[in-house]
N, CA and C atoms of all chains as a GROMACS GRO file, in nm:
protein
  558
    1UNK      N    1  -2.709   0.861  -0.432
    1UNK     CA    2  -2.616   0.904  -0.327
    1UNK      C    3  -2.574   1.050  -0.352
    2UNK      N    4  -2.515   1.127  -0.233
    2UNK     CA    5  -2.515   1.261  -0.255
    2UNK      C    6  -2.367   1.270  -0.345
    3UNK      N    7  -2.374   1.370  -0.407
    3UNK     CA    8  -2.259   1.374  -0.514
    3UNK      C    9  -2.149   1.422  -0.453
    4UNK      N   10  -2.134   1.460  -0.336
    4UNK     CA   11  -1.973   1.483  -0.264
    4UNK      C   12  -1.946   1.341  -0.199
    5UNK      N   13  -1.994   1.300  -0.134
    5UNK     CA   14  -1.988   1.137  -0.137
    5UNK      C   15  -1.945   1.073  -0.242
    6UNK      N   16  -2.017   1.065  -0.353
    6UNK     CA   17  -1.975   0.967  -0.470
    6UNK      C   18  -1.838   1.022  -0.516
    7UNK      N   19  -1.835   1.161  -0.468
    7UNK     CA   20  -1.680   1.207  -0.591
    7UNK      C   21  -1.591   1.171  -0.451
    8UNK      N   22  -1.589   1.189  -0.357
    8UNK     CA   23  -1.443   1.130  -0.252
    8UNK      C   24  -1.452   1.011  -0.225
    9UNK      N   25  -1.580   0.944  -0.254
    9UNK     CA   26  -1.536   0.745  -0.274
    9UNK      C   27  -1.467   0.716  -0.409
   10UNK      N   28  -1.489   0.815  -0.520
   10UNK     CA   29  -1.455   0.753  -0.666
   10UNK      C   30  -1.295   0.849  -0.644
   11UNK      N   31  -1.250   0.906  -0.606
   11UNK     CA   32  -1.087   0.940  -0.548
   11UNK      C   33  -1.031   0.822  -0.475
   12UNK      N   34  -1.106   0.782  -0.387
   12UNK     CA   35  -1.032   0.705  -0.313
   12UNK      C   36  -1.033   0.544  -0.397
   13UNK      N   37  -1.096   0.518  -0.500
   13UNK     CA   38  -1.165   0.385  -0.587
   13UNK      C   39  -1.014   0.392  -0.658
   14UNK      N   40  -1.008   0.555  -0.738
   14UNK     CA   41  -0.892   0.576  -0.847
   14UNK      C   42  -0.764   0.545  -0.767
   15UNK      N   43  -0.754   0.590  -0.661
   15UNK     CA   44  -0.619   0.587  -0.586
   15UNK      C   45  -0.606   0.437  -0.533
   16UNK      N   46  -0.700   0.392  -0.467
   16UNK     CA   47  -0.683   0.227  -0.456
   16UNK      C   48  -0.641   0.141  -0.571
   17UNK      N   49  -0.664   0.189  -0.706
   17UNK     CA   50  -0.670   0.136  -0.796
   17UNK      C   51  -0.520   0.137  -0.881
   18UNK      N   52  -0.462   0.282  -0.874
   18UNK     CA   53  -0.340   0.318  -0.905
   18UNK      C   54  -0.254   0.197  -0.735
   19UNK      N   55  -0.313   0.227  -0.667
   19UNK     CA   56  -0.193   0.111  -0.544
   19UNK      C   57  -0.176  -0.025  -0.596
   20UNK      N   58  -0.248  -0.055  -0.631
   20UNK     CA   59  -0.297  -0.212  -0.691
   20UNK      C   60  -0.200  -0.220  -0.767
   21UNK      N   61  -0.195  -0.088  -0.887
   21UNK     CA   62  -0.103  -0.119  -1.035
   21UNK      C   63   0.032  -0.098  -0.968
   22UNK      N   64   0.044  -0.003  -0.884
   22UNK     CA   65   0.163   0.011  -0.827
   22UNK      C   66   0.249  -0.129  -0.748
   23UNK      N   67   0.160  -0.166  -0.697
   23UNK     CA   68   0.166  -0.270  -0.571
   23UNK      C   69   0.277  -0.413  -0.706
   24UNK      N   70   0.121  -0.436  -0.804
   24UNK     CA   71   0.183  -0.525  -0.862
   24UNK      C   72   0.286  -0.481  -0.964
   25UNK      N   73   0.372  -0.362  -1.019
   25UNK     CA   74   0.491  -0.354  -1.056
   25UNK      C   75   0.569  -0.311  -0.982
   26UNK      N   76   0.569  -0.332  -0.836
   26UNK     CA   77   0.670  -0.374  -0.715
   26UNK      C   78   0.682  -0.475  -0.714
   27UNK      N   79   0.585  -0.604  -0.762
   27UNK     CA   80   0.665  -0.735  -0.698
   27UNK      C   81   0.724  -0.825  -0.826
   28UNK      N   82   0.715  -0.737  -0.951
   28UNK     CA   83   0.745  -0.754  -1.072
   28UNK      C   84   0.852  -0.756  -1.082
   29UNK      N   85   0.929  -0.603  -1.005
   29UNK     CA   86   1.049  -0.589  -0.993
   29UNK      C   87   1.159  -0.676  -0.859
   30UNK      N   88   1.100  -0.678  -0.757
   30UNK     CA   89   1.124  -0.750  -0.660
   30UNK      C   90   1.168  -0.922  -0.693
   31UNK      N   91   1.094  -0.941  -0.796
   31UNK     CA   92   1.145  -1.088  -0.806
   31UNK      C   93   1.260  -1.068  -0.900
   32UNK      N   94   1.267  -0.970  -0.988
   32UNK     CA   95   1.386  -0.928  -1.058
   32UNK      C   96   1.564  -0.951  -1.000
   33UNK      N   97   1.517  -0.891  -0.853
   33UNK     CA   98   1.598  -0.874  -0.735
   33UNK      C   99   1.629  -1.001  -0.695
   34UNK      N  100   1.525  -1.049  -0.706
   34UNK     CA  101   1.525  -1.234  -0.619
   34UNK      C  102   1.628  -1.287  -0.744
   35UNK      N  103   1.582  -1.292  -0.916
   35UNK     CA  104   1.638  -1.340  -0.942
   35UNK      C  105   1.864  -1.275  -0.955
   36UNK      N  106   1.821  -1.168  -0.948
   36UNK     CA  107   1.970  -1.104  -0.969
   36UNK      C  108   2.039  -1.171  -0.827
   37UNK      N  109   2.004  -1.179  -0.762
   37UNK     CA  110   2.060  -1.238  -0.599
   37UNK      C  111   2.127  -1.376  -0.563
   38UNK      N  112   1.995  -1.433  -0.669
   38UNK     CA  113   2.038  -1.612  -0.660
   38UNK      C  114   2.173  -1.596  -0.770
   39UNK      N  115   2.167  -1.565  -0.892
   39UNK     CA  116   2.237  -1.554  -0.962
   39UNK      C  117   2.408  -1.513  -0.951
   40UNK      N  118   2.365  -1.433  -0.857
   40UNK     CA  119   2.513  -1.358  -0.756
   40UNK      C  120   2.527  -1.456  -0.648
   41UNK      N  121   2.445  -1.476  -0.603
   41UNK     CA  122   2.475  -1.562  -0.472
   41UNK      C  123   2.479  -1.474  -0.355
   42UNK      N  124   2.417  -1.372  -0.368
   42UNK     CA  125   2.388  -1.267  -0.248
   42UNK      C  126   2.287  -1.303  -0.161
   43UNK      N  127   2.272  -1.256  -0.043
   43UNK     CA  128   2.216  -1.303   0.042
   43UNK      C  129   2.092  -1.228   0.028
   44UNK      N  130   1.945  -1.305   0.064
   44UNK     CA  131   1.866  -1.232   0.067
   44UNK      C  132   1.823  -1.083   0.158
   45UNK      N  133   1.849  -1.107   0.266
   45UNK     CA  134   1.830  -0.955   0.326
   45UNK      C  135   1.996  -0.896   0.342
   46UNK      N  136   1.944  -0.762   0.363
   46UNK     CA  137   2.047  -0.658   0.331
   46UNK      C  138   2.005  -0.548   0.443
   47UNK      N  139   2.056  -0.588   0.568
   47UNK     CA  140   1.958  -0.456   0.652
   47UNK      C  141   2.012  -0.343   0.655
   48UNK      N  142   2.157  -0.305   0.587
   48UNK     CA  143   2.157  -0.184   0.570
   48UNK      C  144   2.021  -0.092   0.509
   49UNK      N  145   2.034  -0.171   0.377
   49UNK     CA  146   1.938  -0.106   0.273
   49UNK      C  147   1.772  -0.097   0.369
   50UNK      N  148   1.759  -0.203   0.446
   50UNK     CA  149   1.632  -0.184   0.478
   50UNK      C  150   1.596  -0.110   0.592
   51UNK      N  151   1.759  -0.027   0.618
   51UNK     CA  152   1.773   0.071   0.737
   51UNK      C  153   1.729   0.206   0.660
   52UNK      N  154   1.764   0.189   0.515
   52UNK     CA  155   1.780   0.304   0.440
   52UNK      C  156   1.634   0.367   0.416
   53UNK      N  157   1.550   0.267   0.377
   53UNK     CA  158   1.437   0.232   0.338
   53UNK      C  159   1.339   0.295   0.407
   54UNK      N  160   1.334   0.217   0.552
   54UNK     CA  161   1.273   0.288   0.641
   54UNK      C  162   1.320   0.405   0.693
   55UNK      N  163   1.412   0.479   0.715
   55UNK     CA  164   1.419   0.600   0.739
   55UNK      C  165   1.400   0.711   0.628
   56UNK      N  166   1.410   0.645   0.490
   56UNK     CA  167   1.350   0.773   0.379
   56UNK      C  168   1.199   0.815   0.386
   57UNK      N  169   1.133   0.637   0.387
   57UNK     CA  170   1.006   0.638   0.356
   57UNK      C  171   0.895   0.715   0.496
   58UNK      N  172   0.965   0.689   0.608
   58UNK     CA  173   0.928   0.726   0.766
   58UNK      C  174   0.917   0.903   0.730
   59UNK      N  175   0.998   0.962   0.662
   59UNK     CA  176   1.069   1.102   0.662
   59UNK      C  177   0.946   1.154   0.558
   60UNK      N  178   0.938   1.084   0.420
   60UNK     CA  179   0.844   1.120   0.323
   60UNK      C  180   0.730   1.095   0.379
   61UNK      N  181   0.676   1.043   0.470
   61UNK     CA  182   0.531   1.056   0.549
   61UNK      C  183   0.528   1.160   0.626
   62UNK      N  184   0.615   1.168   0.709
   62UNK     CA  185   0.642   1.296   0.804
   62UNK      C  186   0.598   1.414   0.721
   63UNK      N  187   0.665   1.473   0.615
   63UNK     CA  188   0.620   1.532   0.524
   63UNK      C  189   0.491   1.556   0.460
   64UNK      N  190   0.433   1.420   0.427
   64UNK     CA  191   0.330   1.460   0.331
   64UNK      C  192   0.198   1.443   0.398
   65UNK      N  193   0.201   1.439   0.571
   65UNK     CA  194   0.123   1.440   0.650
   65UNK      C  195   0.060   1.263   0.690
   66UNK      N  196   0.121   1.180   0.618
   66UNK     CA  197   0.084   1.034   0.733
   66UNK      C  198   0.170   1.020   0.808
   67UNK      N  199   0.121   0.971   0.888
   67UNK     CA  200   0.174   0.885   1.007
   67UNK      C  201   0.266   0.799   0.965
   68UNK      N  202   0.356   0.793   1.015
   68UNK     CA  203   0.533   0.759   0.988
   68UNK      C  204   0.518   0.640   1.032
   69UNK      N  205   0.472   0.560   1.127
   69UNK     CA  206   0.453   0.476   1.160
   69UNK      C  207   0.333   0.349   1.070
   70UNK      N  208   0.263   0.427   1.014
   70UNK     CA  209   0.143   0.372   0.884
   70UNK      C  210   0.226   0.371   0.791
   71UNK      N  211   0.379   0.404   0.744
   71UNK     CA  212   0.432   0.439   0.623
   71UNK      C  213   0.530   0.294   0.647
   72UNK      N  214   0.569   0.241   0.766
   72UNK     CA  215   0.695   0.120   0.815
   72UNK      C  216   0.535  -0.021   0.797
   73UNK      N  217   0.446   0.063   0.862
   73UNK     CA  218   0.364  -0.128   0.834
   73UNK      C  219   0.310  -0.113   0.696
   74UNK      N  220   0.297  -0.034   0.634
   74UNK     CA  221   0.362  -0.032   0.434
   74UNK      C  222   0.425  -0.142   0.424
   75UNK      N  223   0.528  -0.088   0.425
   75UNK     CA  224   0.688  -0.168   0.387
   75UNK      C  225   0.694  -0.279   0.464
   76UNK      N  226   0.649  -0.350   0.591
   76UNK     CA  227   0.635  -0.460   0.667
   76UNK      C  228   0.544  -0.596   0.547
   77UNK      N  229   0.436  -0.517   0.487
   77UNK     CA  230   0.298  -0.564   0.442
   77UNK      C  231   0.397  -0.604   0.324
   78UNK      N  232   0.465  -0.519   0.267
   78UNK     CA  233   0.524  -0.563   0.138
   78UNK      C  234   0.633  -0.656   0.152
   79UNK      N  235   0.710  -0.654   0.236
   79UNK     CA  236   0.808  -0.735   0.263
   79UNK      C  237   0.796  -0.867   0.298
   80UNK      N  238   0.654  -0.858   0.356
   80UNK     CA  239   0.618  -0.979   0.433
   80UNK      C  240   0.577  -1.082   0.249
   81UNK      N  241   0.519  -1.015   0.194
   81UNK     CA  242   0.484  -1.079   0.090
   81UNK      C  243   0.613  -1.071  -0.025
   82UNK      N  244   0.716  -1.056   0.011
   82UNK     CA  245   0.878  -1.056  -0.031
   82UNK      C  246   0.870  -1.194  -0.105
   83UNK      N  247   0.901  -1.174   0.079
   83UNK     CA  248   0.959  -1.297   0.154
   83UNK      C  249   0.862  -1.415   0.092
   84UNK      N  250   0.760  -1.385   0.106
   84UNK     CA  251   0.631  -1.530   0.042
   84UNK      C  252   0.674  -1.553  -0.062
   85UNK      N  253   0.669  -1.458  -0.179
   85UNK     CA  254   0.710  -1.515  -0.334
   85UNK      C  255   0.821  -1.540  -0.303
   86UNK      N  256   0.929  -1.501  -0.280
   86UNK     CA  257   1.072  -1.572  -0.270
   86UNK      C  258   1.091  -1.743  -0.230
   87UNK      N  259   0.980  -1.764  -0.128
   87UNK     CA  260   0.955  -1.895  -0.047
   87UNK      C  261   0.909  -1.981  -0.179
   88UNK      N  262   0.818  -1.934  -0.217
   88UNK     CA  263   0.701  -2.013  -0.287
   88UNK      C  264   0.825  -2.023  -0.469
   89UNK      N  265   0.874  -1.939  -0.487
   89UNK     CA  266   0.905  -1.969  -0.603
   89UNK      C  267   1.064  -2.064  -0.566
   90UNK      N  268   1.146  -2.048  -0.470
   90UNK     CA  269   1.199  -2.170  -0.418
   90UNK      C  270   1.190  -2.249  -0.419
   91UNK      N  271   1.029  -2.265  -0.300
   91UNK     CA  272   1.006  -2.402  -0.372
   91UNK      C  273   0.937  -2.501  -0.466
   92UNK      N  274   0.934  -2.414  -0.604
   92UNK     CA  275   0.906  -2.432  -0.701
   92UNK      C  276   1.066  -2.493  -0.779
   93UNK      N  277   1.154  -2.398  -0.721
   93UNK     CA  278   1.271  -2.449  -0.859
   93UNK      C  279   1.343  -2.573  -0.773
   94UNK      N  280   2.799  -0.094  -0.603
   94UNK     CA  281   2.708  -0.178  -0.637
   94UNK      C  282   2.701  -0.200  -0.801
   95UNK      N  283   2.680  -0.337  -0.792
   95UNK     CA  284   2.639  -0.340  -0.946
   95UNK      C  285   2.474  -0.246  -0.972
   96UNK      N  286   2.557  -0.174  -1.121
   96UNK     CA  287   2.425  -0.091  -1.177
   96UNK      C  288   2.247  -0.187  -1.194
   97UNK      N  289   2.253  -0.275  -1.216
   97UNK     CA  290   2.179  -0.340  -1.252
   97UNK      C  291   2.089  -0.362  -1.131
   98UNK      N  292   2.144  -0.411  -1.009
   98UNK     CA  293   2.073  -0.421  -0.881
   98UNK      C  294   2.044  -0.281  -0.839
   99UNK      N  295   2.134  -0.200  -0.870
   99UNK     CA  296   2.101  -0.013  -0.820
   99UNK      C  297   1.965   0.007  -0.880
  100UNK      N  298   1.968  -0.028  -1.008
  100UNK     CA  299   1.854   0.040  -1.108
  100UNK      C  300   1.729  -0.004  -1.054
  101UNK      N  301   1.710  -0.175  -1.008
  101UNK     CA  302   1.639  -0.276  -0.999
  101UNK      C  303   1.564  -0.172  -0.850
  102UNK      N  304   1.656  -0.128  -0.747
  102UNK     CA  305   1.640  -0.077  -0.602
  102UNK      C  306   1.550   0.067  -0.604
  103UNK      N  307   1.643   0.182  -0.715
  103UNK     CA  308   1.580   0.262  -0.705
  103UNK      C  309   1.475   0.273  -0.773
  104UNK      N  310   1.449   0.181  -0.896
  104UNK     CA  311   1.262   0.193  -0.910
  104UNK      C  312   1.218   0.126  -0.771
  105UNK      N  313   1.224   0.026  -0.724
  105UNK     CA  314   1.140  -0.012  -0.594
  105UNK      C  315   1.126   0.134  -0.516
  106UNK      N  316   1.252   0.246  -0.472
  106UNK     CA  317   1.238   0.305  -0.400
  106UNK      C  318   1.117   0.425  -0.460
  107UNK      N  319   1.127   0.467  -0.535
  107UNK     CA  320   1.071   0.528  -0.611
  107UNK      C  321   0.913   0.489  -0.622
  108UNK      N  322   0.856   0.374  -0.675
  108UNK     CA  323   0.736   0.300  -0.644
  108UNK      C  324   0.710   0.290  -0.449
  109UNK      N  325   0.766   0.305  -0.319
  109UNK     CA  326   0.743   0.328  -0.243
  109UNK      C  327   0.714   0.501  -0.225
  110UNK      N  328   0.793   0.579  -0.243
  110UNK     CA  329   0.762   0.698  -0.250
  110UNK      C  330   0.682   0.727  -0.303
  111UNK      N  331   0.602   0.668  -0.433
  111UNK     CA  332   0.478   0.715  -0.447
  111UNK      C  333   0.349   0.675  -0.366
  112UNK      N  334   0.398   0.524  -0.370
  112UNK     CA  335   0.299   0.459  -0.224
  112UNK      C  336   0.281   0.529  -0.128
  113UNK      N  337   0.357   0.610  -0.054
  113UNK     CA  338   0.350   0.665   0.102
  113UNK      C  339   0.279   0.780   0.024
  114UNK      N  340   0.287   0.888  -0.090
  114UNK     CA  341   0.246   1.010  -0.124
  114UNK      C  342   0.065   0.975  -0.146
  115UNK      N  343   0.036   0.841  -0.214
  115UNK     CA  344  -0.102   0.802  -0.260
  115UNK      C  345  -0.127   0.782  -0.128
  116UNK      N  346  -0.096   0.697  -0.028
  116UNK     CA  347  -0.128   0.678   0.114
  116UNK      C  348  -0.209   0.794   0.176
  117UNK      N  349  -0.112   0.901   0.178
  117UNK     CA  350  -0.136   1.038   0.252
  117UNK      C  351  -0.229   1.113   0.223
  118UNK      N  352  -0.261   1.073   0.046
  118UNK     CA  353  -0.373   1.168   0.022
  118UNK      C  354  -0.500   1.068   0.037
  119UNK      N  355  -0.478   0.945   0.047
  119UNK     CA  356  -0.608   0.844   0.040
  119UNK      C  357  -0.657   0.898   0.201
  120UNK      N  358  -0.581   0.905   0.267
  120UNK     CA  359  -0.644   0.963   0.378
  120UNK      C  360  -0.686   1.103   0.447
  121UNK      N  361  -0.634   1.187   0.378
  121UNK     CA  362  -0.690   1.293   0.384
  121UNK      C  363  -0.811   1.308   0.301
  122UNK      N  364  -0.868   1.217   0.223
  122UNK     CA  365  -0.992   1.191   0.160
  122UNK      C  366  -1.102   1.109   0.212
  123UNK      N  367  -1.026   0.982   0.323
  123UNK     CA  368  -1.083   0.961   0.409
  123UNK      C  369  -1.133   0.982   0.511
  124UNK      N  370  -1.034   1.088   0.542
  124UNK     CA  371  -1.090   1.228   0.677
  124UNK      C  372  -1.210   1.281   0.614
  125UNK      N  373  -1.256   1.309   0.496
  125UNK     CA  374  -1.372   1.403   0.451
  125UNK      C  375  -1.490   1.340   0.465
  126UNK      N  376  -1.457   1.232   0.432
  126UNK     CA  377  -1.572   1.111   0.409
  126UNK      C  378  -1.608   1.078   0.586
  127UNK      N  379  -1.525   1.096   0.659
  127UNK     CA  380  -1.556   1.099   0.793
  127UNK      C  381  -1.660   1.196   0.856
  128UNK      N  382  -1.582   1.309   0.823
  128UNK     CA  383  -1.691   1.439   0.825
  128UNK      C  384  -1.816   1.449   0.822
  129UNK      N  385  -1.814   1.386   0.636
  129UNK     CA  386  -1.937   1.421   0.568
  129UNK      C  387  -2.034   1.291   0.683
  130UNK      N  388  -1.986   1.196   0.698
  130UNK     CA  389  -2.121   1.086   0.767
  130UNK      C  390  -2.115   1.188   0.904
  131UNK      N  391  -2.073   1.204   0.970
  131UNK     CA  392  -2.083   1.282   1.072
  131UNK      C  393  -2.118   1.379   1.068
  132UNK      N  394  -2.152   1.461   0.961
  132UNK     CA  395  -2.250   1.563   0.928
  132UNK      C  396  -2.396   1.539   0.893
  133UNK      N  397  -2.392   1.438   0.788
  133UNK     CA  398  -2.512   1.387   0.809
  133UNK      C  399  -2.557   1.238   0.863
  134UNK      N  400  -2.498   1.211   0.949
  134UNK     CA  401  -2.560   1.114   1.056
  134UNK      C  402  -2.533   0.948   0.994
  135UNK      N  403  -2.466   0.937   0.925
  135UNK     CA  404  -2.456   0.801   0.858
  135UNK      C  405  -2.389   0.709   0.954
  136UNK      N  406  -2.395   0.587   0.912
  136UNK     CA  407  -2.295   0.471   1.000
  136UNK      C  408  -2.155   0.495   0.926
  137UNK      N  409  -2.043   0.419   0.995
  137UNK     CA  410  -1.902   0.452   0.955
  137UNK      C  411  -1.931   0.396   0.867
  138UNK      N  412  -1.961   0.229   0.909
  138UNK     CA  413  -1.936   0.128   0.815
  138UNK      C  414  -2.074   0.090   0.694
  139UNK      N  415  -2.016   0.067   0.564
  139UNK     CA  416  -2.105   0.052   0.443
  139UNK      C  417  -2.060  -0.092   0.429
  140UNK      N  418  -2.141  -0.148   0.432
  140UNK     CA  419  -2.094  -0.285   0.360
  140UNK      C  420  -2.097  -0.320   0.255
  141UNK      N  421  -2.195  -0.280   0.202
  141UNK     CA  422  -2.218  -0.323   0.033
  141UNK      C  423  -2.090  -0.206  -0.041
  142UNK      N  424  -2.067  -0.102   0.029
  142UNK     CA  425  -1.971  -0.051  -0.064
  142UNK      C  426  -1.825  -0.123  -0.004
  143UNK      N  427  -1.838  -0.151   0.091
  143UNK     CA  428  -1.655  -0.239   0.105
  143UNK      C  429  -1.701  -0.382   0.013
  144UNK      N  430  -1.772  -0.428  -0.024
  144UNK     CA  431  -1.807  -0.591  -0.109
  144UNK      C  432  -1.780  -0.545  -0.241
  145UNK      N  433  -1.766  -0.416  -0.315
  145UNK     CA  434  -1.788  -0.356  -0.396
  145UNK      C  435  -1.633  -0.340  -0.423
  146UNK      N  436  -1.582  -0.242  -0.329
  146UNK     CA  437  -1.444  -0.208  -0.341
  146UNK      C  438  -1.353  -0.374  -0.344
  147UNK      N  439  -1.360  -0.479  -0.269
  147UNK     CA  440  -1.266  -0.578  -0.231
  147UNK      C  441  -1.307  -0.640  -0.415
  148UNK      N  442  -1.417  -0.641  -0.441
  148UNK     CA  443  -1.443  -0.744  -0.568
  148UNK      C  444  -1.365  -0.660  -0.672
  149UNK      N  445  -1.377  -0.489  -0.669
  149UNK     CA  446  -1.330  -0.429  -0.787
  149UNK      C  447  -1.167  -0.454  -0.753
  150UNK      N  448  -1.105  -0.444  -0.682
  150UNK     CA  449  -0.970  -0.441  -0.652
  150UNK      C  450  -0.892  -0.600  -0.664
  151UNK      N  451  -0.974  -0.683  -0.642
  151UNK     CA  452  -0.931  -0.845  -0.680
  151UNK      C  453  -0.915  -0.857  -0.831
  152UNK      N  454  -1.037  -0.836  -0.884
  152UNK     CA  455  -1.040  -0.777  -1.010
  152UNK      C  456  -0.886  -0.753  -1.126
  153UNK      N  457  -0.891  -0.655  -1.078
  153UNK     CA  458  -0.775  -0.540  -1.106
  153UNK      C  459  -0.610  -0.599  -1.038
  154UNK      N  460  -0.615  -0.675  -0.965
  154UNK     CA  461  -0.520  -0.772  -0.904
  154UNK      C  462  -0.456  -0.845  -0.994
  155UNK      N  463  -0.596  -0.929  -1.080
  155UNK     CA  464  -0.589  -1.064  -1.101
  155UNK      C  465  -0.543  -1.013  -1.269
  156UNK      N  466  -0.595  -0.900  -1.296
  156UNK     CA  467  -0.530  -0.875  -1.450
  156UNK      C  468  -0.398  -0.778  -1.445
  157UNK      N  469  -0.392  -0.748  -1.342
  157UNK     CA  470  -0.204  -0.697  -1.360
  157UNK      C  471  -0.132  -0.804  -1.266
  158UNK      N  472  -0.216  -0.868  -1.258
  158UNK     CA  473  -0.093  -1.017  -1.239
  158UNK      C  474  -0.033  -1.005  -1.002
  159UNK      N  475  -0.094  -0.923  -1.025
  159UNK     CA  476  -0.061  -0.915  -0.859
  159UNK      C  477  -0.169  -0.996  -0.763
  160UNK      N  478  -0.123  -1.126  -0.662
  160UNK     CA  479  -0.218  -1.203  -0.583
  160UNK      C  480  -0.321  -1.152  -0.549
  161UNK      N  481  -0.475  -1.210  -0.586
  161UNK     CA  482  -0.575  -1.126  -0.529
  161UNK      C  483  -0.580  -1.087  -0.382
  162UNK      N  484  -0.515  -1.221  -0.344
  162UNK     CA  485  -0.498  -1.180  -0.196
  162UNK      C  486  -0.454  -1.101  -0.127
  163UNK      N  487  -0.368  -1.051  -0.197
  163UNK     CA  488  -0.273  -0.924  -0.138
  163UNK      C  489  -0.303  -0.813  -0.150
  164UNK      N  490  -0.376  -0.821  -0.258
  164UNK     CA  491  -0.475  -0.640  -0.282
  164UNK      C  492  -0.614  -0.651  -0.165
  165UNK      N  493  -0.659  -0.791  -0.077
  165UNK     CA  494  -0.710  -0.738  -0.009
  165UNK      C  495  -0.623  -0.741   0.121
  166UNK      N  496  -0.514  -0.724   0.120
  166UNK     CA  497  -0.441  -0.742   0.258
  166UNK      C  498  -0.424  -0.583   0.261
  167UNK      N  499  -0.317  -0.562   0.134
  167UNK     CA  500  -0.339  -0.397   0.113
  167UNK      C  501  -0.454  -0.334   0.187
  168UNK      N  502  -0.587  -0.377   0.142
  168UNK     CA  503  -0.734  -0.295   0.199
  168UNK      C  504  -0.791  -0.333   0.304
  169UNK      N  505  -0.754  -0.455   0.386
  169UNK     CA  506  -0.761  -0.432   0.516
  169UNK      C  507  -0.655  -0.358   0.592
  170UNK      N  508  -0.536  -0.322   0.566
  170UNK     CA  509  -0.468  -0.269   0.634
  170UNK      C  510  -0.499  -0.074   0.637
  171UNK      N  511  -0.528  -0.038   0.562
  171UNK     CA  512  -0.572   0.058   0.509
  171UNK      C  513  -0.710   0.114   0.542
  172UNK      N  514  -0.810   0.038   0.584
  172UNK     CA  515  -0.887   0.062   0.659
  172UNK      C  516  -0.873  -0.015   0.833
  173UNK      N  517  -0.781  -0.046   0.844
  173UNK     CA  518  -0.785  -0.029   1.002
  173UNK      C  519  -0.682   0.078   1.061
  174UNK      N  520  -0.652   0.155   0.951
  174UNK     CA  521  -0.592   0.280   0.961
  174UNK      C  522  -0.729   0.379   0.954
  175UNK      N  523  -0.751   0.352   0.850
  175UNK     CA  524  -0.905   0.465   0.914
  175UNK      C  525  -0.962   0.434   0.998
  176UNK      N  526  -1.002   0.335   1.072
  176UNK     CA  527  -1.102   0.307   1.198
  176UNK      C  528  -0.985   0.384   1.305
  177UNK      N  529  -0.864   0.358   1.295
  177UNK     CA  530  -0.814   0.420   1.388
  177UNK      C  531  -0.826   0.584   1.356
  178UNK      N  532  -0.781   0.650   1.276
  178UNK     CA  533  -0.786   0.750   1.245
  178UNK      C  534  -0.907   0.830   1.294
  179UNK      N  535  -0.991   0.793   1.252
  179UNK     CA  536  -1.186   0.805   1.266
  179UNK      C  537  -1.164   0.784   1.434
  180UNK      N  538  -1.160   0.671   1.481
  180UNK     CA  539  -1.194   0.717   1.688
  180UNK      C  540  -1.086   0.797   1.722
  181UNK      N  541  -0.954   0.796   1.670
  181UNK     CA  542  -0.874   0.906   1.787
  181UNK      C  543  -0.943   1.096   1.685
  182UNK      N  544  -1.006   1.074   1.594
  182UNK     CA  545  -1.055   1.196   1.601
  182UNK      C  546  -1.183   1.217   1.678
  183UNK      N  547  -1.298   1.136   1.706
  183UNK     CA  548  -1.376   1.117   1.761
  183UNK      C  549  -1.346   1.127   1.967
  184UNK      N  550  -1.202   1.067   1.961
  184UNK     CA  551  -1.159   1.105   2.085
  184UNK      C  552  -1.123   1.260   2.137
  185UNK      N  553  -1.067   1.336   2.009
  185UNK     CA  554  -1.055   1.476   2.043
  185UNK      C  555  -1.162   1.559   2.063
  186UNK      N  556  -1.242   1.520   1.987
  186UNK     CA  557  -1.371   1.575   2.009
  186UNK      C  558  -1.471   1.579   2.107
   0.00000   0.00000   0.00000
C-alpha cells in the first residue's frame, strides 16, 4: 500500500486506539459516580450539569473545527451506555 | 458540592475534552484519506481494513476492561460521520 495511506490509517488506528483507552477510563469513573450517588441517595440525572456539559463540549468543537453537533451525539453515545451499566449493575445488586 | 463527586466530574469533563479534541483531529485525517482515494480513484469503502480495525479495537476493549460492544458502537458512529462528511464534500464539489 502507498505509504501516505498507511501513515493516515496508522494515525487514525493510534487515535482510535487512545478513544478506546479513553472511552474505558470514562466508564471506570462513571460508575464511581453511580456508586457515590447510591451512597448519597442522589438522584441519578442532574440536568443542570448535563446543561453544562453540553454547552462546554458543543463550544470545544466549535473551536477545534468539529461539528458541534458530532460533539452532543458523543456525549448521547456515552450516556446512553451510562445509563446501561447503571441498569445492568442494579440489577445485579 | 462535595469534593469527591467534583473531582469524580471534572476528570469525566476533562476525558470528554480530550474526546471532542481526538474527534477533530481523527477527522481532519479522515478528510485526507478522502482526498487521497479521490486522487487516485479508489472505492470509499475497504472492507478488509474496517474487519481489521473493529477486531483490533474489540481487542483493546476487552483488555482495558471496556464492553467490546461499545468500542464498536464508538466506530460505527464515527464512520457515519465520515460517510457524511465525504458526500456533503462531494456535494460541494
Amino acid at each position: 500500500m502507498n505509504s501516505e495511506l498507511h501513515n493516515l490509517r496508522k494515525s487514525i488506528d493510534n487515535i482510535d486506539s487512545a478513544m478506546v483507552l479513553l472511552l474505558a477510563e470514562r466508564f471506570r469513573i462513571t460508575a464511581q459516580v453511580g456508586e457515590y450517588k447510591k451512597l448519597h441517595q442522589l438522584p441519578p440525572a442532574d440536568l443542570s450539569r448535563e446543561a453544562d456539559q453540553e454547552s462546554h463540549l458543543k463550544q470545544l468543537a466549535s473551536e477545534s473545527g468539529l461539528d458541534p453537533e458530532f460533539a452532543l451525539k458523543y456525549l448521547e453515545l456515552v450516556r446512553s451506555e451510562v445509563k446501561r451499566l447503571h441498569a445492568a449493575l442494579q440489577a445485579k445488586n
